[in-house]
N, C-alpha and C positions, 0 to 999 in steps of 0.2 A: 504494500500500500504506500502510495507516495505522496498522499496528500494528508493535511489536518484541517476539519472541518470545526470552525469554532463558533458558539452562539455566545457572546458576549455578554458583558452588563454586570454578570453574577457577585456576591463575594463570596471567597470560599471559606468552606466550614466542615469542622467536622476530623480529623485524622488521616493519617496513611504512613505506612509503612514503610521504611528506608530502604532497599535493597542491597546488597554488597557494592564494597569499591570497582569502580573499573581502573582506576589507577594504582590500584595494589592488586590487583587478581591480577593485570596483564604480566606483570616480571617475576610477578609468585608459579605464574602457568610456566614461564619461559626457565624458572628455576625446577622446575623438577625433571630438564635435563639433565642437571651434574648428578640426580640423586641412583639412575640406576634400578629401581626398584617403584614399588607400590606408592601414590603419595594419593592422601583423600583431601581433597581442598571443599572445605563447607562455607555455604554462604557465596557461592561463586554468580556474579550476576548473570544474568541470561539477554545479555546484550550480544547485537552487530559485530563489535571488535571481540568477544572473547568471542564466539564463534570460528570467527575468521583463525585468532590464534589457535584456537583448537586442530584446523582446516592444518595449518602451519606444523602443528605438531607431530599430527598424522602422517602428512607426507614425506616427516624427518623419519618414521617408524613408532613413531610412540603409538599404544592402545589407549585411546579415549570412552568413557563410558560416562554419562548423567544418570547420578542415582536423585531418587527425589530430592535430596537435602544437598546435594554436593555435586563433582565431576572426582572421578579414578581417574589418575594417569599412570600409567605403566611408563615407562623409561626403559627396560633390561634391553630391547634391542635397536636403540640407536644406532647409525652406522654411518650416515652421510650428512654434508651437513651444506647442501644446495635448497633455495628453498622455491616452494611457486612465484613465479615472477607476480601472477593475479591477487596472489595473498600478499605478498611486499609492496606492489605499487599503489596498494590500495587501504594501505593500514599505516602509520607513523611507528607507533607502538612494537611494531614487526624489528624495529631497532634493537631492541632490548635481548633478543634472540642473537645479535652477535657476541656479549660476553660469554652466554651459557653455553653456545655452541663450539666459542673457543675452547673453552673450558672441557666440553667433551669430545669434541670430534678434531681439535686442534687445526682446521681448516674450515673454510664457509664459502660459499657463491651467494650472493643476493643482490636484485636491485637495490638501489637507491629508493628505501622507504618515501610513502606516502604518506596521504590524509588529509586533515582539513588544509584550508588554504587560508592562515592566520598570520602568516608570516614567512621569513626565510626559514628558519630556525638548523641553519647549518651543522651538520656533524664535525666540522675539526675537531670539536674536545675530546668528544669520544674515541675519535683516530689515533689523536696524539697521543693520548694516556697508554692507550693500550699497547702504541709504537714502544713503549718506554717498559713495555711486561714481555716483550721481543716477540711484539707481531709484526709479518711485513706486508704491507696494503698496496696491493695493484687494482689500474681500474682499464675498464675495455668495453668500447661498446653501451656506455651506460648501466654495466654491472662490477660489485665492488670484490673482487677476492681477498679473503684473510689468510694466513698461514702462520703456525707459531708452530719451528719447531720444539720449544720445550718455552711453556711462558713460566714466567719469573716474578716473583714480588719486584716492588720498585716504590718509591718515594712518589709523590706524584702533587699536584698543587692545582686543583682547578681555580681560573682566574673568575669563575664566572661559575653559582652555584648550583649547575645543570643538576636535574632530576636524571635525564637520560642516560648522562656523561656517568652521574654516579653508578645507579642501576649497575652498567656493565660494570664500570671498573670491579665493584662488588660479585658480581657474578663472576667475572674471570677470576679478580685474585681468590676466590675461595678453592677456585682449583690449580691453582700454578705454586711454582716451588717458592717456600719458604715468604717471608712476612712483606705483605702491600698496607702501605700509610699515607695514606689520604688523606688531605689537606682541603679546606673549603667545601665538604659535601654538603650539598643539598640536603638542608632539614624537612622537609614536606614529613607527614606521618608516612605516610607509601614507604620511604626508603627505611624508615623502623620497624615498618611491617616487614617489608624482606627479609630485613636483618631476624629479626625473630622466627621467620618462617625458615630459615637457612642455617638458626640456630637451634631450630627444632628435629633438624635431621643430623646435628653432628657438628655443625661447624662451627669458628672461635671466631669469633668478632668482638672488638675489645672499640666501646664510643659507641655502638648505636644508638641514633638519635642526637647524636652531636655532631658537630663540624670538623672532628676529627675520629677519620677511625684507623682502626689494626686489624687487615684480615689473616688470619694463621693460616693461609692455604695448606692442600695436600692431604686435608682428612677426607676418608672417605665416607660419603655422606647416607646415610638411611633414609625411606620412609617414613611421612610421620604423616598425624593429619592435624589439619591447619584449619581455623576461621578465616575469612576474610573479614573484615570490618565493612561498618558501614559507609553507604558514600556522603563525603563531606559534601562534595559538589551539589548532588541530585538532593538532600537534605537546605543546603544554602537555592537552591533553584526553587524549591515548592517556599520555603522560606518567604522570597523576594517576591514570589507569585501573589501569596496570601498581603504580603505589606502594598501592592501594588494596586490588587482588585479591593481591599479591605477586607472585613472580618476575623477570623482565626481560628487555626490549625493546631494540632497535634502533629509533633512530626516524629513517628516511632523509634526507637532504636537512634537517632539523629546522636553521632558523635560530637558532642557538645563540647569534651577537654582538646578538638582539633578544630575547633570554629570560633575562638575568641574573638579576631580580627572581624569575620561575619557577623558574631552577634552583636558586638559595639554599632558596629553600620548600621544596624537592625533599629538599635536603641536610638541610633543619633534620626531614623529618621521617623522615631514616634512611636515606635513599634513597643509594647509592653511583651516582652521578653523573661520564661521563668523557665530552669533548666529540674528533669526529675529523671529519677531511677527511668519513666515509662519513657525519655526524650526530652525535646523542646519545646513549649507550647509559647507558639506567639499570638498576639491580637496586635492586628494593624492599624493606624488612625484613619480616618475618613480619607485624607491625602496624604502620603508623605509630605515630612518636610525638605526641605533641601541638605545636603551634605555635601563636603567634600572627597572625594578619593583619590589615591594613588597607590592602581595593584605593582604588588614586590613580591620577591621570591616567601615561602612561609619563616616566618610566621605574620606577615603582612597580608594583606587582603588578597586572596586570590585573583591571578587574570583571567580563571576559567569562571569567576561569579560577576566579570565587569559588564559585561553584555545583560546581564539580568537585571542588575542593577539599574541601569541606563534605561531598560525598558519600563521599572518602577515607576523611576523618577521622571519619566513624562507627563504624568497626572499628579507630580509634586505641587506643593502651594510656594514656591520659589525657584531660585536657580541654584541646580550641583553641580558640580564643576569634577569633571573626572581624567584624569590622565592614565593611559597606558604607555607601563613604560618596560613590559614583554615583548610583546608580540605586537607588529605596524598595523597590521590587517584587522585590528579586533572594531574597527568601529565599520565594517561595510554593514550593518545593520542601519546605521544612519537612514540614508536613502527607501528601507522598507518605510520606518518609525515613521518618517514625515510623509507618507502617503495617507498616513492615518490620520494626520492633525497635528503632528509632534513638532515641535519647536524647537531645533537643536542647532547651534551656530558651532562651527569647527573652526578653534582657535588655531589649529596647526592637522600635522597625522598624528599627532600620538596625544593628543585633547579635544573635547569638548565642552561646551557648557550649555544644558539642558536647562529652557525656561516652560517651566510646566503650564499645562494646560488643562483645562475642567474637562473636557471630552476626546474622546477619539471617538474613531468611525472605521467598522470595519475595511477591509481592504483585500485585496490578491497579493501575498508577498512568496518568496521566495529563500531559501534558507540554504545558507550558503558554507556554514559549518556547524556543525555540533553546537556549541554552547550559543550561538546566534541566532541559531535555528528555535532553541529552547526558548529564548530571549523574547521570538516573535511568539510562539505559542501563547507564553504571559501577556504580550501587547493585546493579542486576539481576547485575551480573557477579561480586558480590561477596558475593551471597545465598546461601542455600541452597533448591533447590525452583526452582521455574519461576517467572519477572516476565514480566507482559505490560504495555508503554508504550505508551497510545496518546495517537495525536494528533502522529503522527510525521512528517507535511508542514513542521512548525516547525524540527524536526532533521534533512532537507534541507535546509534554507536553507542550511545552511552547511558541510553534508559530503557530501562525493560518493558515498559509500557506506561507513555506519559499520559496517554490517552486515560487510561483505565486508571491511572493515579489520582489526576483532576476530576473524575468523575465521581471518585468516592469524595472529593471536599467539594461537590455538589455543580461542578465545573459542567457545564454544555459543551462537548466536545467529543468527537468521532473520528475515527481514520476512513479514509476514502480513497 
């Protein structure tokens, strides 16, 4: 289905359920290559991309199975480590499969990964690091080959706190000879999640969840089974949705000790905010008010919740002024918003400022990435008249069903 059909106006009410991470399921799947053995990952979401990775797995040799609560993966016969060109050029995430792969197959064939289209978001970090653990990278044809005859711990210093860069680094040194120490990792919870899931089969990680870690590569790793946590993101989405149309939510299982930077937002723009064992229950004000933002690597405000935001704060009772300073691409949303009614002046590419307005009006928009696409869903819910989003394969990738989430908090809204 590749359309969203939305009947506007609503606010939503009522609760919903969190689903697992997709940014910790993706390098937790790609990690039960080094493991060899049985691994049961619970709580695995039933999104677009972990599909795809699954698709990915498969074709390396792994046995994939979904039991009701979880996914098996088998690892014992790995053997190659080429992957679908369909599944790499059409996933980002499919990156994170170079550490693991080095790590067991000590060589790899892949495109140059894909996915949304938010930016450059070039791989040098990842190259380099791994250059420095004695890989050697040729490229041909628009495909990249790895080789390590025997990879090695190393010193390593990312200048710039990549999630991705780390991911591998982590996934390789847990399998190369003797100690990698890693300077400026990326704090997101995702990369604490690995570390714990990689420390649940066996391996030494000394700093998870800090900016410096010690992997003791070289053990060999076991089976374990593993939770996935909830998603921050798809938690901070229904979130900004609720503060945007009004009313309030119940938001399940919502990891509250990994959304502090979210939930201030929440607060600054009106939002009555109270955290419990059952999650996060917000009520929204009649408008937001205005705020200011600037998304940062965590623990600052996410760039995967600035699109949502943006689309709150068009029915705000001022102006918020937002800068992206990730990803260049994250405001092609702009252009939908203001078909609707939206009032948005762009100070530069990597700002705007949003002067809000009493109404929108449905509209035809178009979703051009993941968290954008989501972005316009909330606009649709906050309109008056009927929105149709197409180009809704994007916004799979990362929810397991937005449709049928909005509907339990009373949301008009259907795939088509």
């Amino acid at each position: 289905m590749d359309s969203i059909r939305i009947q506007g106006g609503v606010a939503l009410q009522g609760k919903v359920r969190i689903h697992g991470s997709k940014n910790a399921a993706l390098p937790i799947l790609a990690a039960t290559l080094l493991v060899r053995d049985n691994s049961f990952i619970r709580n695995c979401p039933r999104i677009a991309d972990v599909y795809a990775m699954i698709n990915l797995l498969k074709g390396l040799g792994c046995c994939v199975r979904w039991l009701e609560t979880g996914i098996v993966v088998d690892s014992t016969h790995v053997q190659k480590g080429e992957m679908c060109r369909e599944a790499v050029t059409g996933m980002r995430s499919s990156l994170c499969l170079l550490g693991a792969l080095l790590g067991r197959c000590g060589e790899l064939t892949m495109e140059y990964p894909g996915g949304c289209v938010i930016g450059k978001r070039p791989i040098d970090l990842h190259l380099s690091a791994l250059r420095k653990m004695g890989v050697e990278f040729t490229e041909s044809g628009g495909r990249l080959r790895a080789v390590a005859s025997r990879l090695h711990g190393a010193c390593i210093r990312l200048p710039f706190p990549s999630v991705g860069a780390t991911e591998n680094i982590i996934l390789a040194a847990v399998a190369a000879e003797g100690d990698t120490i890693l300077e400026g990792a990326a704090l997101e919870p995702e990369i604490l999640t690995l570390c714990r899931y990689l420390q649940s089969c066996g391996a030494f990680i000394e700093g998870a969840g800090s900016g410096r870690l010690i992997v003791h590569g070289g053990r060999r790793l076991h089976g374990s089974e593993f939770a996935i946590p909830a998603d921050r993101i798809v938690a901070g989405t229904y979130l900004f949705g609720c503060m945007g149309t009004g009313g309030n939510v119940l938001l399940e299982c919502a990891p509250e000790e990994e959304m502090a930077a979210v939930l201030e937002v929440a607060r600054k723009m009106g939002g009555h905010v109270c955290c419990s064992e059952e999650g996060i229950y917000v009520q929204a004000p009649e408008r937001p008010k205005p705020v200011s933002i600037s998304t940062e690597p965590y623990p600052g405000f996410p760039t995967d919740l600035q699109s949502v935001v943006l689309a709150a704060e068009v029915r705000g009772c001022g102006c918020t002024s937002i800068k992206e300073t990730i990803f260049e691409n994250r405001f092609r949303i702009v252009e939908d918003l203001e078909k609707m009614g939206a009032c948005i002046e762009r100070n530069d590419c990597c700002s705007v400022t949003v002067k809000g307005v009493e109404r929108l009006h449905g509209a035809c928009l178009e979703a051009r990435e993941l968290r954008g696409g989501a972005a316009l869903v909330i606009a649709g819910l906050m309109a008056e008249g009927e929105t149709i989003v197409k180009g809704c394969p994007y916004i799979y990738r990362g929810y397991e069903n937005i449709c049928r989430d909005f509907r339990e908090l009373g949301a008009r809204v259907t795939s088509v």
